[in-house]
C-alpha positions in Angstrom: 87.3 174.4 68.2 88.3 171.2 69.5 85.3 168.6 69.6 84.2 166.7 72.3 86.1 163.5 73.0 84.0 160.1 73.2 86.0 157.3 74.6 83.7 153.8 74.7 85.4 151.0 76.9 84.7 147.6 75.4 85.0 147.9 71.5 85.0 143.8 71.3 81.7 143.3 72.5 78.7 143.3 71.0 77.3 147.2 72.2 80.4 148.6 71.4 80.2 146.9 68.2 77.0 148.7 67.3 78.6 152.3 68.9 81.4 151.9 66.2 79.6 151.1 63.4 76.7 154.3 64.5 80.3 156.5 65.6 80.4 158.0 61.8 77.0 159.8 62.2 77.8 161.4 65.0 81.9 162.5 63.5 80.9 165.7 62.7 80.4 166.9 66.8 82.6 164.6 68.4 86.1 162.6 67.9 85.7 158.6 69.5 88.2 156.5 71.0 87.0 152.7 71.1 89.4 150.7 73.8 89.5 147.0 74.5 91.8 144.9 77.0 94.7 145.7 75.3 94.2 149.6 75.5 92.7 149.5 78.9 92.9 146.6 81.5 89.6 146.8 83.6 91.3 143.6 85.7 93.9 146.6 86.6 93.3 149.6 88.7 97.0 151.0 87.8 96.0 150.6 84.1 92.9 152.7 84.6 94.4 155.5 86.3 97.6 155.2 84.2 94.6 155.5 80.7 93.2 158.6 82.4 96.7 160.3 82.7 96.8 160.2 79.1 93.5 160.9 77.8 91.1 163.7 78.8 87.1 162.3 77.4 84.5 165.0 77.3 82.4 161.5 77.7 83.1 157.9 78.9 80.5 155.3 77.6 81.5 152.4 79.5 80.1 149.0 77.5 83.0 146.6 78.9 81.5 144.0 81.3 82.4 140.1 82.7 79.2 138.7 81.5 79.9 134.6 81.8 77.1 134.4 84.2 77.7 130.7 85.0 82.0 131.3 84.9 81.2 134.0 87.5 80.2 131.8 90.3 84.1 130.1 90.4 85.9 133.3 88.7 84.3 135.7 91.7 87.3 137.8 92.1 87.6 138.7 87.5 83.7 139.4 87.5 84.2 141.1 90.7 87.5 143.6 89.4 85.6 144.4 86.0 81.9 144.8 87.3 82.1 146.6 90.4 86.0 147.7 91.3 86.9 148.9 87.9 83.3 150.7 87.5 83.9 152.8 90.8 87.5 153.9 89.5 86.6 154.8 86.1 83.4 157.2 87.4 86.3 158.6 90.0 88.4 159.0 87.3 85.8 160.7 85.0 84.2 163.1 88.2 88.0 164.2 88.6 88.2 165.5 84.7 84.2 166.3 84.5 83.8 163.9 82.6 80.1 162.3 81.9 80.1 159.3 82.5 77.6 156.1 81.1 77.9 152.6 82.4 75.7 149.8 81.0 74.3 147.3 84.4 71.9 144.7 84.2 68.4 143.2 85.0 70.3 140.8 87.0 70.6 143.0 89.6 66.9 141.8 90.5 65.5 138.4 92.3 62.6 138.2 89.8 59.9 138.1 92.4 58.0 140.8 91.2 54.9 140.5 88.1 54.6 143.8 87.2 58.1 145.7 85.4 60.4 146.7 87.7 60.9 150.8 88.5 64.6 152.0 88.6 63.7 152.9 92.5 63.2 148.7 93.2 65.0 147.1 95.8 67.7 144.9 94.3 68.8 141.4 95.5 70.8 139.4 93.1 70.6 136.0 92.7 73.9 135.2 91.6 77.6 136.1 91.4 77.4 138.0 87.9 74.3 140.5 89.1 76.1 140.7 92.5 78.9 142.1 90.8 77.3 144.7 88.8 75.2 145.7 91.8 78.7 146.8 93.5 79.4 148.5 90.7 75.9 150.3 90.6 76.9 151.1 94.1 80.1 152.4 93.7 79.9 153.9 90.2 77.2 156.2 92.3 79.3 156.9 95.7 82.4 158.3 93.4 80.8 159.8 90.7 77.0 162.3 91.7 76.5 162.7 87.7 76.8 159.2 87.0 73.9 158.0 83.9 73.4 154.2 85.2 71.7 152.1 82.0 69.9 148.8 83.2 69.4 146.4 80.0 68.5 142.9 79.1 68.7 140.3 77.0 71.3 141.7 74.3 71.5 140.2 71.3 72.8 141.8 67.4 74.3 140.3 64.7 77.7 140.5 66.0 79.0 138.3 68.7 77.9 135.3 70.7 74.3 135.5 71.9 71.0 134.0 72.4 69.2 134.6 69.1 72.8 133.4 67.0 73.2 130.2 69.1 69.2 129.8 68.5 69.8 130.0 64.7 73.1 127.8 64.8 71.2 124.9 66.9 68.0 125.2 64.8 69.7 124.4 61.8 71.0 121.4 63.2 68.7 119.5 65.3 64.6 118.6 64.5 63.9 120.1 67.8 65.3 122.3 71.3 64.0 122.8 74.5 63.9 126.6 75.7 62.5 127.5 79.3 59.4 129.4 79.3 59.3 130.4 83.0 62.0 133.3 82.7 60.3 136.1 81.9 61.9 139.5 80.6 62.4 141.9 77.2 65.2 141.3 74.5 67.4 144.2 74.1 68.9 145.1 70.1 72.7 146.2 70.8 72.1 148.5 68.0 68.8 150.0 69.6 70.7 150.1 73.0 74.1 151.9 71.2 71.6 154.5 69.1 69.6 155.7 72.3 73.1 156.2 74.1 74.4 158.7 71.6 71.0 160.3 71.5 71.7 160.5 75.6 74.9 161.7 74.7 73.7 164.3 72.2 70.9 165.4 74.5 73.7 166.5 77.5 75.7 168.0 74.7 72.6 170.5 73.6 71.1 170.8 76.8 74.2 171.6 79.4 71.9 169.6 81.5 73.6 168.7 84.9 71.3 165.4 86.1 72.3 163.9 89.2 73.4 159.9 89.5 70.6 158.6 87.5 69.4 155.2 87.1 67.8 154.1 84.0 66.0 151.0 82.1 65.8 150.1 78.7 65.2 147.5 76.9 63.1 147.4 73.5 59.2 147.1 74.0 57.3 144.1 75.1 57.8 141.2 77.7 57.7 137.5 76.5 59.8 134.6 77.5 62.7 133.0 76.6 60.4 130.2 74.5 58.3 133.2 73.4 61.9 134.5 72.1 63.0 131.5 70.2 59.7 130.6 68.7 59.3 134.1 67.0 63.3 133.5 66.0 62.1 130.5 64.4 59.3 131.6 62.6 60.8 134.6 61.4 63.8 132.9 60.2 62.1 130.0 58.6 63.6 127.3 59.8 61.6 123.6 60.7 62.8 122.6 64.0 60.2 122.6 66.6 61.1 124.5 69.8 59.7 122.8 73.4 58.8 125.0 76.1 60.4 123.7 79.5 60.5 124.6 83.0 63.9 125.8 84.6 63.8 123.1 86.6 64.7 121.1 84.0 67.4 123.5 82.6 69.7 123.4 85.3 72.7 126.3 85.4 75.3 126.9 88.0 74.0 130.5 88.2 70.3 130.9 89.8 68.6 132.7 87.5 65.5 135.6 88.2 61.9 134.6 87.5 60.8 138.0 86.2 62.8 140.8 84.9 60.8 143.0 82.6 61.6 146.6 83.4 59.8 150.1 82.6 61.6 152.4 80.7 58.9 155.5 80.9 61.9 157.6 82.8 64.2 157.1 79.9 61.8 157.6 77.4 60.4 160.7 78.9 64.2 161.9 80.0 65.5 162.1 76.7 62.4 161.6 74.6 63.1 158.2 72.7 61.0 156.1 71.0 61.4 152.8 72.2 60.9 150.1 69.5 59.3 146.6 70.0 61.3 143.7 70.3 59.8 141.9 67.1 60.7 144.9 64.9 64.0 144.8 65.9 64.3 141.1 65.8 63.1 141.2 62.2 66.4 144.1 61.6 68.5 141.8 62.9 67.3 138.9 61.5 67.9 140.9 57.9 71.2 141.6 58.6 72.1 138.7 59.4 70.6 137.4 56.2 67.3 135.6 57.0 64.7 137.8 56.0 
């Protein structure tokens, strides 16, 4: 019998990273395809159609993403094409095959107003160009596609890539001190957390035949700090003597207007699929080993 086909857009960035290097656990019940730009052009609506003409997934994990938040606000048309046009045609494409299909948004999809975590069922008003984008693609990723699994994350960092806690690491090993805003409030995501609970998502429709609806769904790991919080524990854990400053945002000025306040619940994706959702320290320590710190 021929196994299930796993096809993961976005093999260069840093979830799809972690879903290769998890991929050989999971090789006995299903065969995986990893794709970048040169396999599949999300800038490219021919290209999509023209990748689903040739292959036929049993499951479409869709990690590829413009994610230059700042770029975004002058490149509006690329961040629109990848995050919202080429999201709708890759759920039509995958409701035509019945094919499931998983798409990764983000917390930016919220204005940060609120002080408790935000529901999946929350109104959402972006702030800027990059969580404007992935809203449309929310949007249309649900009008083309009723089985569509929407994941809402935060924060993502791993060992792999260009990211918050690597540039934190790289800049406190060469300056005495840094300045880190400590009125953005929200939860770090581990790629590698994020990649394991979507195979387990995966795994769960396999075993279960379930047929959910469009579903929208948070997750992040456990716990809501700021960004200062973020690199102070980064610094602590990793040893190294320069002093962080907490700052206001005010004084960190960015072309793209970010939220306040994005922590999220994830009790519907813990209780959909029964994971246990680590806390962000324990996973910052992991990665922190991997990458040789600890």
């Amino acid at each position: 019998m021929n196994k299930p086909l796993i096809i993961v857009a976005g093999k260069n960035g840093q979830l799809g990273y972690e879903l290769q290097r998890l991929h050989n656990s999971y090789a006995q019940q299903f065969n995986f395809l990893f794709v970048g730009r040169e396999e599949l052009d999300l800038n490219n609506i021919h290209s999509i159609i023209n990748f689903f003409q040739q292959n036929k997934p049993s499951y479409f994990i869709n990690c590829a993403a413009y994610t230059a938040v700042d770029k975004a606000e002058t490149e509006k048309d690329s961040s629109f094409n990848i995050n919202a046009l080429a999201v709708g045609e890759l759920a039509k494409q995958c409701a035509a095959i019945n094919c499931k299909f998983i798409t990764v948004s983000t917390d930016y999809v919220f204005d940060g107003t609120k002080n408790t975590p935000y529901e999946t069922t929350d109104a959402t008003y972006p702030l800027n160009q990059y969580g404007h984008s992935k809203r449309e693609g929310e949007l249309l990723a649900i009008k083309n596609n009723k089985e569509a699994i929407i994941i809402r994350t935060s924060w993502v960092y791993s060992s792999y890539g260009n990211n918050f806690v690597k540039t934190m690491l790289r800049l406190m090993k060469e300056k005495e001190s840094i300045n880190v805003v400590s009125d953005q409030i929200g939860s770090p995501t581990y790629a590698k957390d994020l990649a394991d609970a979507i195979m387990q998502i995966v795994n769960y429709f396999t075993t279960h035949n379930s047929q959910l609806t469009t579903t929208i769904y948070h997750y992040s790991n456990e716990g809501v700090i700021s960004w200062y919080d973020f690199a102070k524990e980064i610094q602590s854990l990793s040893g190294l003597s320069c002093k962080v400053n907490p700052i206001p945002s005010s004084q960190y000025p960015t072309p793209a207007k970010r939220p306040f306040f994005t922590a999220m619940s994830k009790e519907l994706i813990a209780n959909d699929f029964q994971l246990k959702i680590k806390n962000w320290k324990e996973s910052l320590k992991e990665c922190l080993a991997e990458l040789g710190y600890l």
